[in-house]
PDB file of N, CA, C and O in Angstrom:
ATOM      1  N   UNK A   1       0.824  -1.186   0.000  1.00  0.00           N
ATOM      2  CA  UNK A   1       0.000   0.000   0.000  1.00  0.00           C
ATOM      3  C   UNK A   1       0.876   1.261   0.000  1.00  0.00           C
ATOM      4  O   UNK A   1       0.503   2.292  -0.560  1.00  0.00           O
ATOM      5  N   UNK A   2       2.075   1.153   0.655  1.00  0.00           N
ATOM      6  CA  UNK A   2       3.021   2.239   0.377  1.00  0.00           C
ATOM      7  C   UNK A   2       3.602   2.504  -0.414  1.00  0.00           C
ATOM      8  O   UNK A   2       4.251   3.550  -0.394  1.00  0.00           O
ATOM      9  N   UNK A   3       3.611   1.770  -1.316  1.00  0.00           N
ATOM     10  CA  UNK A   3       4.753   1.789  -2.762  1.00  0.00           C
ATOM     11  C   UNK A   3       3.224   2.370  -3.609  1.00  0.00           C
ATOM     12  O   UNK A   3       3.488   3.253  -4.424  1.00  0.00           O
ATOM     13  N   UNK A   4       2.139   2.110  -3.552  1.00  0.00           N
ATOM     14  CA  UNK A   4       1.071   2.802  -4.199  1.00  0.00           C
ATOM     15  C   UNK A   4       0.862   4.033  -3.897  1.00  0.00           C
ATOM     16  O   UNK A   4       0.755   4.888  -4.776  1.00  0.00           O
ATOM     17  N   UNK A   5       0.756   4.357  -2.385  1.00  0.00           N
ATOM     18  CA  UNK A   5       0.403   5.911  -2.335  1.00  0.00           C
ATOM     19  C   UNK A   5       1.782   6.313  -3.001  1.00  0.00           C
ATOM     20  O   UNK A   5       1.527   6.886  -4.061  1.00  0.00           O
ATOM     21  N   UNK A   6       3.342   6.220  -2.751  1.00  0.00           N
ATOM     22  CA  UNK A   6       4.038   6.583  -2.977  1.00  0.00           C
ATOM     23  C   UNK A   6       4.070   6.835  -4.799  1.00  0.00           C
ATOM     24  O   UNK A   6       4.365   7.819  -5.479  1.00  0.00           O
ATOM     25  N   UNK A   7       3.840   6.127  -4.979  1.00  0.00           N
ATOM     26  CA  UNK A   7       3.266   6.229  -7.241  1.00  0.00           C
ATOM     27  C   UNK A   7       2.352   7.125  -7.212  1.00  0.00           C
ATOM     28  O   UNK A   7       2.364   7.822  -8.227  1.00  0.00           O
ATOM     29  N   UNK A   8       1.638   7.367  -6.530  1.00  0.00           N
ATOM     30  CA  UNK A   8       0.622   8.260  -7.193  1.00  0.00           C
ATOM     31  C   UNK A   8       1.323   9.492  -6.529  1.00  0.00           C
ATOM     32  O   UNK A   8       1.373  10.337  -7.422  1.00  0.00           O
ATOM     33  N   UNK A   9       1.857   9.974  -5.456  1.00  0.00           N
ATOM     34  CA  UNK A   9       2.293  10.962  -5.123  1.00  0.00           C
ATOM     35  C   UNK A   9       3.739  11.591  -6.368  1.00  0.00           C
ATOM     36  O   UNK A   9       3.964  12.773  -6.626  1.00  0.00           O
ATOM     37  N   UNK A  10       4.233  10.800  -6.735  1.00  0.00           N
ATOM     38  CA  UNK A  10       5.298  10.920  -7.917  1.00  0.00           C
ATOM     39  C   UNK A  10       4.566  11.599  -9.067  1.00  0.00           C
ATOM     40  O   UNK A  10       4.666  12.731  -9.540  1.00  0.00           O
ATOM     41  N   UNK A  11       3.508  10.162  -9.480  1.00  0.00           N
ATOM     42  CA  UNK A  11       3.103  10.742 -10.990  1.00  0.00           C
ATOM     43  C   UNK A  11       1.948  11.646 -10.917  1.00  0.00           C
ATOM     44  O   UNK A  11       1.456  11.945 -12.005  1.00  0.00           O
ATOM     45  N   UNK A  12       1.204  12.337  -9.450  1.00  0.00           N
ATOM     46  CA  UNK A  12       0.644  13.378  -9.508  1.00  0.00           C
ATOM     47  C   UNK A  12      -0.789  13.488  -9.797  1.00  0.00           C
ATOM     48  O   UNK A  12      -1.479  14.413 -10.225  1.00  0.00           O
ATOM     49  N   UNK A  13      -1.153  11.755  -9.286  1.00  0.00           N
ATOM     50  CA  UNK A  13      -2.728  11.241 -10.001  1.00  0.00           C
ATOM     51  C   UNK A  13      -3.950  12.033  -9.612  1.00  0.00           C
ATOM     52  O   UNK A  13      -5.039  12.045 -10.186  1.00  0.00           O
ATOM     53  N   UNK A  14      -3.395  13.008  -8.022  1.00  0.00           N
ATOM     54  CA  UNK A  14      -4.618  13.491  -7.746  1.00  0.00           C
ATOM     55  C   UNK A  14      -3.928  14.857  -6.832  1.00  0.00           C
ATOM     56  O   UNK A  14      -2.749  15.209  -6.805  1.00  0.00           O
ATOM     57  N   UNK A  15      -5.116  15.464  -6.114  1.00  0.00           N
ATOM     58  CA  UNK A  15      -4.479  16.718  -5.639  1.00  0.00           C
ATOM     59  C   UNK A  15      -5.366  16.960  -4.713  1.00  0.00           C
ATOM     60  O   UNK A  15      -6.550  16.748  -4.976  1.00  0.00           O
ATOM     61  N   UNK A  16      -4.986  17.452  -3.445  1.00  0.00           N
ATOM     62  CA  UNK A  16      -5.136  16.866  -2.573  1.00  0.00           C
ATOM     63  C   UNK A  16      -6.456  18.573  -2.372  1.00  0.00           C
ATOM     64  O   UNK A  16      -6.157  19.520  -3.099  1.00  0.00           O
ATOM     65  N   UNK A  17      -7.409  18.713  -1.668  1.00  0.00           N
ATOM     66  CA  UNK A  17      -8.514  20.087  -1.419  1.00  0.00           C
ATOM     67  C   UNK A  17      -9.278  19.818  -0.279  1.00  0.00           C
ATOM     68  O   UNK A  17     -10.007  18.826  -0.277  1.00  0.00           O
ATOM     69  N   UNK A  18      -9.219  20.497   0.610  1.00  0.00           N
ATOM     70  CA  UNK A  18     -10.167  20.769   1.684  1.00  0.00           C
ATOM     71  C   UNK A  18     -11.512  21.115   1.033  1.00  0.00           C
ATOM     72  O   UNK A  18     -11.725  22.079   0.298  1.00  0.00           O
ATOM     73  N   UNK A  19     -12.346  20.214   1.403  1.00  0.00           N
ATOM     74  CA  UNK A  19     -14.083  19.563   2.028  1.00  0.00           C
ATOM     75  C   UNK A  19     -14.526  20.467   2.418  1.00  0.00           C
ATOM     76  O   UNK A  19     -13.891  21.170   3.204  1.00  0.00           O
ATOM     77  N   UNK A  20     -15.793  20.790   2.008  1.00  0.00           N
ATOM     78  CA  UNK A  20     -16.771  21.133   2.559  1.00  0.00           C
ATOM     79  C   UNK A  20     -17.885  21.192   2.535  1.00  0.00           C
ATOM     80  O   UNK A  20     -18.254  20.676   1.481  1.00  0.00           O
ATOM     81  N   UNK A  21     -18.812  21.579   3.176  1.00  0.00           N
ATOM     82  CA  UNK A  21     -19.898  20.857   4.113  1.00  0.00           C
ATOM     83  C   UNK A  21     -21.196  20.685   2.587  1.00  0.00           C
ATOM     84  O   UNK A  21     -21.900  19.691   2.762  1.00  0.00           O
ATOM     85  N   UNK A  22     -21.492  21.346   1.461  1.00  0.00           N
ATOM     86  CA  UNK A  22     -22.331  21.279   0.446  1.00  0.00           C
ATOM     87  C   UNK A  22     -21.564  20.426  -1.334  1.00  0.00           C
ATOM     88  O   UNK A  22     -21.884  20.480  -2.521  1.00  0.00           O
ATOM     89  N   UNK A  23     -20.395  19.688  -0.473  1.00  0.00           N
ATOM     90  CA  UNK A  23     -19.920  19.275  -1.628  1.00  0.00           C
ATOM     91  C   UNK A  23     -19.580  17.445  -1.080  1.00  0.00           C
ATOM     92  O   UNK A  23     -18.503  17.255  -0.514  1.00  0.00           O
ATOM     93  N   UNK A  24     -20.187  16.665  -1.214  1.00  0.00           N
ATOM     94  CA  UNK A  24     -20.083  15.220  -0.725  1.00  0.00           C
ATOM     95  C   UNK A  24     -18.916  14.479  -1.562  1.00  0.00           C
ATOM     96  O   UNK A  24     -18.796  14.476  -2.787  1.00  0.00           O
ATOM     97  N   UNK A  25     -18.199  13.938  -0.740  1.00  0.00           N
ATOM     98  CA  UNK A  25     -17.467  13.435  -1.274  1.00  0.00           C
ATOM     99  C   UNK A  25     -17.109  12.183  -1.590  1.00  0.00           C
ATOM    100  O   UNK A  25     -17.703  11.258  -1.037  1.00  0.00           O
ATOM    101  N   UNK A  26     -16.319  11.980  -2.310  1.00  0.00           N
ATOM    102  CA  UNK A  26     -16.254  10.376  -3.122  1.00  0.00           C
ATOM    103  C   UNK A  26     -15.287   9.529  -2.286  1.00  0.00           C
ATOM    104  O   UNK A  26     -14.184   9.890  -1.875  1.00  0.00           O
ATOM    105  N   UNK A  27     -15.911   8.285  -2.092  1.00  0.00           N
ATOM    106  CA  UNK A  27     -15.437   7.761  -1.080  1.00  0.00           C
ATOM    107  C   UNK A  27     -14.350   6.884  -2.382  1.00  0.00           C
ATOM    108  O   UNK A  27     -14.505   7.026  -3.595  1.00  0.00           O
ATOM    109  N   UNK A  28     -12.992   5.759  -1.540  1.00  0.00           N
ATOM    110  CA  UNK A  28     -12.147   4.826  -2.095  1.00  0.00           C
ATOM    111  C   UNK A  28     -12.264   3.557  -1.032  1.00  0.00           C
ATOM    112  O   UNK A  28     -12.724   3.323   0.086  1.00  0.00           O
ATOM    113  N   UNK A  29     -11.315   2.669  -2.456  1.00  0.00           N
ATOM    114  CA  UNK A  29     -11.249   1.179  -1.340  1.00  0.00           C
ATOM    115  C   UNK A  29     -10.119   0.793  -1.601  1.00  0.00           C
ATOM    116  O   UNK A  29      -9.747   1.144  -2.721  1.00  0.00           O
ATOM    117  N   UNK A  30      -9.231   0.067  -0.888  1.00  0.00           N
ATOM    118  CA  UNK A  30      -8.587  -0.755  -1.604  1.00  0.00           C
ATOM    119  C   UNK A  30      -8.661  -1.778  -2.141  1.00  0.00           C
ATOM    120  O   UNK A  30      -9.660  -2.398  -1.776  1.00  0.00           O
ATOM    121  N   UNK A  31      -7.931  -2.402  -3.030  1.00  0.00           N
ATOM    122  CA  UNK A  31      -8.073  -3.799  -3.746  1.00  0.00           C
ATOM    123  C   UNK A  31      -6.614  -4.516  -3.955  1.00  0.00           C
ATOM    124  O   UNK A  31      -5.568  -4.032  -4.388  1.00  0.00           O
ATOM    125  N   UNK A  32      -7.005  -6.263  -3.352  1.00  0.00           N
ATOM    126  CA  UNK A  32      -5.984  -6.506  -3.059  1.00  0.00           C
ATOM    127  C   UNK A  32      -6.033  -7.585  -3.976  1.00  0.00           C
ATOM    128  O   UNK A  32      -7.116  -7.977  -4.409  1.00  0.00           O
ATOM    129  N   UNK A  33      -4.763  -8.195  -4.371  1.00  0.00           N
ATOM    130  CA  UNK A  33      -4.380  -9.081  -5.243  1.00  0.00           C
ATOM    131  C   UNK A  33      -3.063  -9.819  -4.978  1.00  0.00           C
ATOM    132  O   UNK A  33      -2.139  -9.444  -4.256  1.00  0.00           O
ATOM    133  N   UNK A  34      -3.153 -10.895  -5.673  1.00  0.00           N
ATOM    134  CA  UNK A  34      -2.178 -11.826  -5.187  1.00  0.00           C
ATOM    135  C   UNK A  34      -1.602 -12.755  -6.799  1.00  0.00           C
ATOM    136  O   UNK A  34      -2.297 -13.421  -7.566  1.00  0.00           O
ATOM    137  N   UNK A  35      -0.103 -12.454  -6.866  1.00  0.00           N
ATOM    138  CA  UNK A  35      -0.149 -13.198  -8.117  1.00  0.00           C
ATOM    139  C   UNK A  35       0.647 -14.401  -7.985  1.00  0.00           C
ATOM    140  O   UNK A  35       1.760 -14.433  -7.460  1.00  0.00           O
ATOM    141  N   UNK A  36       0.050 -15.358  -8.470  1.00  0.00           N
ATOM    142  CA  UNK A  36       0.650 -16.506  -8.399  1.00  0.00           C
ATOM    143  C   UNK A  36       1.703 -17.174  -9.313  1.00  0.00           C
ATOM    144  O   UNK A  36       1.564 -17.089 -10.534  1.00  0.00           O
ATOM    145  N   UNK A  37       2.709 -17.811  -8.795  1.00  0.00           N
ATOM    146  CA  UNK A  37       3.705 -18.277  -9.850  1.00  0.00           C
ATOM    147  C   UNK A  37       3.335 -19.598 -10.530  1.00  0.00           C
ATOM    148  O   UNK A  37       2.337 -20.222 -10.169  1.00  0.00           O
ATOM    149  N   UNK A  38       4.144 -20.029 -11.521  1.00  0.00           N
ATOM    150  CA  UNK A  38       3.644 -21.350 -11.929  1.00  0.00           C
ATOM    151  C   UNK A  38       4.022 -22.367 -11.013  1.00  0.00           C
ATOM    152  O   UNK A  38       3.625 -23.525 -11.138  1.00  0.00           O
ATOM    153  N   UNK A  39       4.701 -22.023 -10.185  1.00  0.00           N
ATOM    154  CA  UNK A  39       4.616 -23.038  -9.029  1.00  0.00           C
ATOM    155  C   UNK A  39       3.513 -23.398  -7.625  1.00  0.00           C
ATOM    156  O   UNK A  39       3.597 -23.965  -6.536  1.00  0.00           O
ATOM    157  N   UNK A  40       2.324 -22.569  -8.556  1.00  0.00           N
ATOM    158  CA  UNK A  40       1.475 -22.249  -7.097  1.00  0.00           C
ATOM    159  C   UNK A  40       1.839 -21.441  -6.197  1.00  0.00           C
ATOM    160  O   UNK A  40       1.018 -21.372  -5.282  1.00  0.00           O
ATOM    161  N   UNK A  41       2.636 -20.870  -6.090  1.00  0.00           N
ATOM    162  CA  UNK A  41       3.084 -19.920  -4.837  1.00  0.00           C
ATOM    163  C   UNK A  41       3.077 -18.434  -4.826  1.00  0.00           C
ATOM    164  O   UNK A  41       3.508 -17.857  -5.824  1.00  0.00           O
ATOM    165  N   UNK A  42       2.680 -17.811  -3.912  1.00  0.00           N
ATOM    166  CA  UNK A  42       2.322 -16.241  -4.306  1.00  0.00           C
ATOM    167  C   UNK A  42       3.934 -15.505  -4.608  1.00  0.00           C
ATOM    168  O   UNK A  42       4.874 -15.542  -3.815  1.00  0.00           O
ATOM    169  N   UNK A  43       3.934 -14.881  -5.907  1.00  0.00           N
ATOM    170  CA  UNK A  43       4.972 -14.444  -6.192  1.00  0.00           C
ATOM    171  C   UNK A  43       5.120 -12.949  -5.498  1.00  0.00           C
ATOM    172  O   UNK A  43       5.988 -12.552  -4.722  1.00  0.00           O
ATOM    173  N   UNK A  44       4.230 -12.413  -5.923  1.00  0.00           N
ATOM    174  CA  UNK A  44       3.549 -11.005  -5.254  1.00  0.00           C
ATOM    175  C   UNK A  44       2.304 -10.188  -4.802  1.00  0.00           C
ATOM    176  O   UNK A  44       1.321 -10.124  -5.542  1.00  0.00           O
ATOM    177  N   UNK A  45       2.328  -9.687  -3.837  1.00  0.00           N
ATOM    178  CA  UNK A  45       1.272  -9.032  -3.332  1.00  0.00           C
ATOM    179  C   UNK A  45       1.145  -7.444  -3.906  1.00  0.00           C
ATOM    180  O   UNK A  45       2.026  -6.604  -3.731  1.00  0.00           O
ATOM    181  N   UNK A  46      -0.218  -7.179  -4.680  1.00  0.00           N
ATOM    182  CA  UNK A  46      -0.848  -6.215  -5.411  1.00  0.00           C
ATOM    183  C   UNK A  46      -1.752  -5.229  -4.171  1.00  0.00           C
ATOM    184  O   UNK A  46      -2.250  -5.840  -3.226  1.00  0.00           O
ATOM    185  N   UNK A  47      -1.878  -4.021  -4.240  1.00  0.00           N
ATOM    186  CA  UNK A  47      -2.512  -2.857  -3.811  1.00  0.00           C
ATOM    187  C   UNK A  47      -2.923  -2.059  -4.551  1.00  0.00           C
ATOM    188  O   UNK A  47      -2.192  -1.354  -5.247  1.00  0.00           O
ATOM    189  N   UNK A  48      -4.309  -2.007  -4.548  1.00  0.00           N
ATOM    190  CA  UNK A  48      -4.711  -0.325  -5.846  1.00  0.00           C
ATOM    191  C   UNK A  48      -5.479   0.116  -4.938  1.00  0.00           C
ATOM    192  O   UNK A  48      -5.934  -0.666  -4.102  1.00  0.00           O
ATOM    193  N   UNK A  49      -5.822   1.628  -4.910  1.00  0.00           N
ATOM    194  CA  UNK A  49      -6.270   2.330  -4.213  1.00  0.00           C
ATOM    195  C   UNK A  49      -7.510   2.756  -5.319  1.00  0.00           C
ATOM    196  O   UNK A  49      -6.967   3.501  -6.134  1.00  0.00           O
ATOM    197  N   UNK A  50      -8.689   2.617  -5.611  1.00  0.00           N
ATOM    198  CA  UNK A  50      -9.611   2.922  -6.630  1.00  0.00           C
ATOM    199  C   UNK A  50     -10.998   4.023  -5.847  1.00  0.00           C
ATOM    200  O   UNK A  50     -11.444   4.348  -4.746  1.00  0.00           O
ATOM    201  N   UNK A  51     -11.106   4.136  -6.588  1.00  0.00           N
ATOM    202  CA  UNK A  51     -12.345   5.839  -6.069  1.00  0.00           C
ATOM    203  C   UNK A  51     -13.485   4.917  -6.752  1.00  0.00           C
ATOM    204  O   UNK A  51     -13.569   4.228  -7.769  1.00  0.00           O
ATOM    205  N   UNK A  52     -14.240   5.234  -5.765  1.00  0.00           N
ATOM    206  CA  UNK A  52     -15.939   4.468  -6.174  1.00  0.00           C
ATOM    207  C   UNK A  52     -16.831   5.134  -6.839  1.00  0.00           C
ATOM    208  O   UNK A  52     -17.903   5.566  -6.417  1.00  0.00           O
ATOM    209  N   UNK A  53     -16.234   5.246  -8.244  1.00  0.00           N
ATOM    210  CA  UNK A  53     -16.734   5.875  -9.343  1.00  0.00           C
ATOM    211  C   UNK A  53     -18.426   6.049  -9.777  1.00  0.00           C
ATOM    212  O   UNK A  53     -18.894   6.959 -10.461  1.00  0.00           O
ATOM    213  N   UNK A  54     -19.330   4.654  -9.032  1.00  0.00           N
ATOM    214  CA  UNK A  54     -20.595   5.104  -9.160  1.00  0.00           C
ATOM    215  C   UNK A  54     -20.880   6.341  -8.560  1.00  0.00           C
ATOM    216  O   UNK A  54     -21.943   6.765  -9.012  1.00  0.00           O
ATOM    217  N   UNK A  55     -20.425   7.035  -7.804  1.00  0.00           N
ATOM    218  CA  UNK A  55     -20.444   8.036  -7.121  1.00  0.00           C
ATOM    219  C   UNK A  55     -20.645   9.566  -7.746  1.00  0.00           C
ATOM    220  O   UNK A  55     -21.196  10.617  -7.420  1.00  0.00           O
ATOM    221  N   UNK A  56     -19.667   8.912  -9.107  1.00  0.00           N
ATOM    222  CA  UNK A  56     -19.313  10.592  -9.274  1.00  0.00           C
ATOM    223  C   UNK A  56     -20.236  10.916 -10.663  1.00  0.00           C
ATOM    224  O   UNK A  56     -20.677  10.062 -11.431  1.00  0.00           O
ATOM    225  N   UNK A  57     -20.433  12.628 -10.789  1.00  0.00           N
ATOM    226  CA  UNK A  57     -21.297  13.204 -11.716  1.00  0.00           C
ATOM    227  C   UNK A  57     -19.685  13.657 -12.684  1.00  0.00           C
ATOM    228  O   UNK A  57     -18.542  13.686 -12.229  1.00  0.00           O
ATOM    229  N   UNK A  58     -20.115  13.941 -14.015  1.00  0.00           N
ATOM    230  CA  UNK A  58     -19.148  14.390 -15.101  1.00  0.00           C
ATOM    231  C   UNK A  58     -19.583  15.870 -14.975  1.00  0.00           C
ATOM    232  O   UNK A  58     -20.753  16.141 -15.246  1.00  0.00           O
ATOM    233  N   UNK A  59     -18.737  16.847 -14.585  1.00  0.00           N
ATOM    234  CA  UNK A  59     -18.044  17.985 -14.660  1.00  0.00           C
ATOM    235  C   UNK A  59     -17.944  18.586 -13.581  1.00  0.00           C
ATOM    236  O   UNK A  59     -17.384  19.673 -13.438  1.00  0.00           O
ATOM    237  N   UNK A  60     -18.870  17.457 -12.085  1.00  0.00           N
ATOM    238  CA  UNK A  60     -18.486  17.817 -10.767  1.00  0.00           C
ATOM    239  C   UNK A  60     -17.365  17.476 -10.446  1.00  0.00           C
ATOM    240  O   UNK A  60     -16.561  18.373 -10.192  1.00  0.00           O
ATOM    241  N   UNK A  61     -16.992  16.243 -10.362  1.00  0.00           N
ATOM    242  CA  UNK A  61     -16.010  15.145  -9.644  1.00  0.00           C
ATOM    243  C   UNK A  61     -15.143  14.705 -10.859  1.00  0.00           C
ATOM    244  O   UNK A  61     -14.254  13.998 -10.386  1.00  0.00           O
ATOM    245  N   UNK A  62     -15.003  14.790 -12.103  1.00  0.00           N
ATOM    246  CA  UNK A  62     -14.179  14.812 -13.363  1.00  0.00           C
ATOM    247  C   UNK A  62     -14.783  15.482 -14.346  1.00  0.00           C
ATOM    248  O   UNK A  62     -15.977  15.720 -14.532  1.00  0.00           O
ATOM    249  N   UNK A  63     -13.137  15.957 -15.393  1.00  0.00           N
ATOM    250  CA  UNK A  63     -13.468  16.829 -16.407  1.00  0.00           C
ATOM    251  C   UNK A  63     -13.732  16.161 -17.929  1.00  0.00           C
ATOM    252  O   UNK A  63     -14.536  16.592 -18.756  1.00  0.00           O
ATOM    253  N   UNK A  64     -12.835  14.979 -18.085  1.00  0.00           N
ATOM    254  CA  UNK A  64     -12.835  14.184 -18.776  1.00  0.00           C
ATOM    255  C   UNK A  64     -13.174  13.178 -18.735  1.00  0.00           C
ATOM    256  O   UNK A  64     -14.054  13.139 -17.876  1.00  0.00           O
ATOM    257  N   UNK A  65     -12.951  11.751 -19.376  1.00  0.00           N
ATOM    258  CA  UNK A  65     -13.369  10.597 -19.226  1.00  0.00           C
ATOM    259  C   UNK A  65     -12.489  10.146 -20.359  1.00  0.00           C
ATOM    260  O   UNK A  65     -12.645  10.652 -21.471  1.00  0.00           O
ATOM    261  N   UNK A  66     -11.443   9.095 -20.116  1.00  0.00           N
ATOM    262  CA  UNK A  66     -10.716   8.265 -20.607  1.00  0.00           C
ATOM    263  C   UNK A  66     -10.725   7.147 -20.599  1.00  0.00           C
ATOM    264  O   UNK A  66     -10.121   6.571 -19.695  1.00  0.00           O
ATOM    265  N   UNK A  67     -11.614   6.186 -21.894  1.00  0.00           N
ATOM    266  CA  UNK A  67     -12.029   4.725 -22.196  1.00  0.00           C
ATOM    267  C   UNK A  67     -10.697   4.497 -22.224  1.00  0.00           C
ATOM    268  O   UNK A  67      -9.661   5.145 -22.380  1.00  0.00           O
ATOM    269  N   UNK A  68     -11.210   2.800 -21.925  1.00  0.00           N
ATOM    270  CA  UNK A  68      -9.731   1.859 -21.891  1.00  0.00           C
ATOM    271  C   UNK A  68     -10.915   0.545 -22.521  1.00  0.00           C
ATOM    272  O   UNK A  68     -12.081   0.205 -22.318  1.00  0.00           O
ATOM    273  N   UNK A  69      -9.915   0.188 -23.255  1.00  0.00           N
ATOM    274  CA  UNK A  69     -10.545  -1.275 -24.400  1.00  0.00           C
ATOM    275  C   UNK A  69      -9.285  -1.933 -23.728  1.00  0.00           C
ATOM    276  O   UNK A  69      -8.278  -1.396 -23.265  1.00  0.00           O
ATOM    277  N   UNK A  70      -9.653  -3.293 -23.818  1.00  0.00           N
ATOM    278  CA  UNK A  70      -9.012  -4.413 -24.093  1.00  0.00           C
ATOM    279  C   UNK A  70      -8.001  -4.879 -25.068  1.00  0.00           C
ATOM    280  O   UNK A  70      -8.106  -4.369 -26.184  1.00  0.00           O
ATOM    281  N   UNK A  71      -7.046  -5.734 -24.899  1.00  0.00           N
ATOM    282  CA  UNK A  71      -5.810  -5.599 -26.282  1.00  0.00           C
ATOM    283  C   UNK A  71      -6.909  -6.783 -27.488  1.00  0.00           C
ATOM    284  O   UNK A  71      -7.175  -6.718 -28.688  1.00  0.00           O
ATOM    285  N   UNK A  72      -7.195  -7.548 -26.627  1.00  0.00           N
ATOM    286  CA  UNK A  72      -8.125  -8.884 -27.313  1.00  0.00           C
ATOM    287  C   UNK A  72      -9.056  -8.229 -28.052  1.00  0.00           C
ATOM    288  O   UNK A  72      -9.284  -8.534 -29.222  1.00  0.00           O
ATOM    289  N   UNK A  73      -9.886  -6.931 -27.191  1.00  0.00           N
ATOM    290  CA  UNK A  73     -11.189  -6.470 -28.182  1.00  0.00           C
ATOM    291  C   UNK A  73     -10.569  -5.495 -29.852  1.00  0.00           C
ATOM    292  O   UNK A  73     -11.131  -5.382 -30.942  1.00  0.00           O
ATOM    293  N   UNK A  74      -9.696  -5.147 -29.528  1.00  0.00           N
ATOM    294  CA  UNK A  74      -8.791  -3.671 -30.383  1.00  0.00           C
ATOM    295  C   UNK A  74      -8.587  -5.033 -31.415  1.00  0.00           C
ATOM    296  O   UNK A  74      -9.049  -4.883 -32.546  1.00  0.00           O
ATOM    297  N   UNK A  75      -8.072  -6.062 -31.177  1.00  0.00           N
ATOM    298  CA  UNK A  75      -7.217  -7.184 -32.288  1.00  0.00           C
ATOM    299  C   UNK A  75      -8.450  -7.784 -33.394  1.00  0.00           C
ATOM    300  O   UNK A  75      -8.468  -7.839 -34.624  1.00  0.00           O
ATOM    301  N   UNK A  76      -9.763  -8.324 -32.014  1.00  0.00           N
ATOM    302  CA  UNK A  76     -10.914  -9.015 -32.860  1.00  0.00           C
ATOM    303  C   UNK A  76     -11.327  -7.782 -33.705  1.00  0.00           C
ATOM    304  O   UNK A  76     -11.674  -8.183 -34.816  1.00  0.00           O
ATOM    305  N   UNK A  77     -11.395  -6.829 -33.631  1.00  0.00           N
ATOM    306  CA  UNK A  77     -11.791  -5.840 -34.493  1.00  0.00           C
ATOM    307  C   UNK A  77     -11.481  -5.541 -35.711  1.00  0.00           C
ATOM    308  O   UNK A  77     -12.077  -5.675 -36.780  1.00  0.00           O
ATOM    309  N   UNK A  78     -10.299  -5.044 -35.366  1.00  0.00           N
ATOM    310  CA  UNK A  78      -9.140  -5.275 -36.391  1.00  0.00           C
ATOM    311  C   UNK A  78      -9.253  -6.648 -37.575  1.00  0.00           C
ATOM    312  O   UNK A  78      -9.202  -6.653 -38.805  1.00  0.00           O
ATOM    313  N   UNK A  79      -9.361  -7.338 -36.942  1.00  0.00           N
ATOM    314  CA  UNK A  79      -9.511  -8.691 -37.673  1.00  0.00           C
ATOM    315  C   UNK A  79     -10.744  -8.325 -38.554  1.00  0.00           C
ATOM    316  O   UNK A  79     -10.810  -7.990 -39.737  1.00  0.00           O
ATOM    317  N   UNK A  80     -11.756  -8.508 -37.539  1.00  0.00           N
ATOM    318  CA  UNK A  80     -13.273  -8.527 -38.804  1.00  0.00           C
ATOM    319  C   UNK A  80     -13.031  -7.348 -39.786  1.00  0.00           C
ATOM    320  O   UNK A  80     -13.562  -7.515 -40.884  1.00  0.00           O
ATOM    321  N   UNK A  81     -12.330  -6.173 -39.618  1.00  0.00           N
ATOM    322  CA  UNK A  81     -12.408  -4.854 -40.699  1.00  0.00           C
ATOM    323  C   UNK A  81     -11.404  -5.806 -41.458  1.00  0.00           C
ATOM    324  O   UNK A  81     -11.962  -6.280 -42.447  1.00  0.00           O
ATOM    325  N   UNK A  82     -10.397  -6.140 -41.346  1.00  0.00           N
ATOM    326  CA  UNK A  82      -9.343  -7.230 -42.591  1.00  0.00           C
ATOM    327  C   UNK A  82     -10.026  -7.846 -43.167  1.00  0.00           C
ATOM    328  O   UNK A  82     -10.034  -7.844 -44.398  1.00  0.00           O
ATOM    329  N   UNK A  83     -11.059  -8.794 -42.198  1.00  0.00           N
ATOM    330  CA  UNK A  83     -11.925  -9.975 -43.606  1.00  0.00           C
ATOM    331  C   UNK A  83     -12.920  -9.388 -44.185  1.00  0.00           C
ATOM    332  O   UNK A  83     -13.413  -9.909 -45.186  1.00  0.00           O
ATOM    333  N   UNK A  84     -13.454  -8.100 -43.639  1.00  0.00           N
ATOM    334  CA  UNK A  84     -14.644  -7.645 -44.725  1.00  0.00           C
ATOM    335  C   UNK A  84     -14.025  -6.597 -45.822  1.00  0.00           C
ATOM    336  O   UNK A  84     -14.522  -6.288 -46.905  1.00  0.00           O
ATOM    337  N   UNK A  85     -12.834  -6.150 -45.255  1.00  0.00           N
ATOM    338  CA  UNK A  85     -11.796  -5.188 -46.253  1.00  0.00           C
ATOM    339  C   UNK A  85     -11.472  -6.414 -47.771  1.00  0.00           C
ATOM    340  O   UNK A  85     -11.324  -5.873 -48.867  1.00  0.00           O
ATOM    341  N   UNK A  86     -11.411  -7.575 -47.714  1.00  0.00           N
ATOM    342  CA  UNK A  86     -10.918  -8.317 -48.739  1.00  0.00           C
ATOM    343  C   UNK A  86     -12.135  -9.040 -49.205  1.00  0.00           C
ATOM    344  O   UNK A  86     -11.890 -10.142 -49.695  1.00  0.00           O
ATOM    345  N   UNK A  87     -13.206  -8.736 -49.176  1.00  0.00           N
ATOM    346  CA  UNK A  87     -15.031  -9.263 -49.171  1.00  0.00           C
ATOM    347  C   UNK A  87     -15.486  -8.328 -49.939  1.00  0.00           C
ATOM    348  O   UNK A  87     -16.423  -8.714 -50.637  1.00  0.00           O
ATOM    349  N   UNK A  88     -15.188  -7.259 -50.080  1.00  0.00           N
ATOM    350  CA  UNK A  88     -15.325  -6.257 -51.223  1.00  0.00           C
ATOM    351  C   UNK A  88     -14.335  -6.263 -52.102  1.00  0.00           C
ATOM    352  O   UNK A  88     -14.356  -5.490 -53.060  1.00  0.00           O
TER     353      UNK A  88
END
């Protein structure tokens, strides 16, 4: 959990503002993970600190919104535009 707050304090993910009383705020959790080696054995222990995004309204609590796809979904895609690109 310290090597996480410590990353986000580096790369500057958030900024830190005093609360107050007509502005509710967005709560976080952590999330923990465990990765296993091919030997069965925990190689390493994972920490993310995530903001409970059902929470928040777009242009209160963020300005933007940055999708993230999958590498698998970007490839199958790719693929079907190739076989219908050579179908014409």
């Amino acid at each position: 959990m310290e090597s996480e707050i410590e990353s986000m304090k580096i790369n500057k993910v958030w900024t830190l503002v005093e609360g107050s009383k007509d502005i509710k705020l967005i709560g976080c959790k952590w999330v923990y993970k465990k990765r296993i080696g091919a030997n069965w054995k925990v190689e390493t222990y994972k920490a993310h600190l995530v903001a409970k995004g059902h929470c928040q309204k777009e242009g209160i609590n963020y300005d933007n919104f940055s999708p993230v796809a999958m590498l698998k979904s970007i490839l199958i895609l790719l693929a079907i535009v190739a076989y219908y690109d050579h179908e014409i």
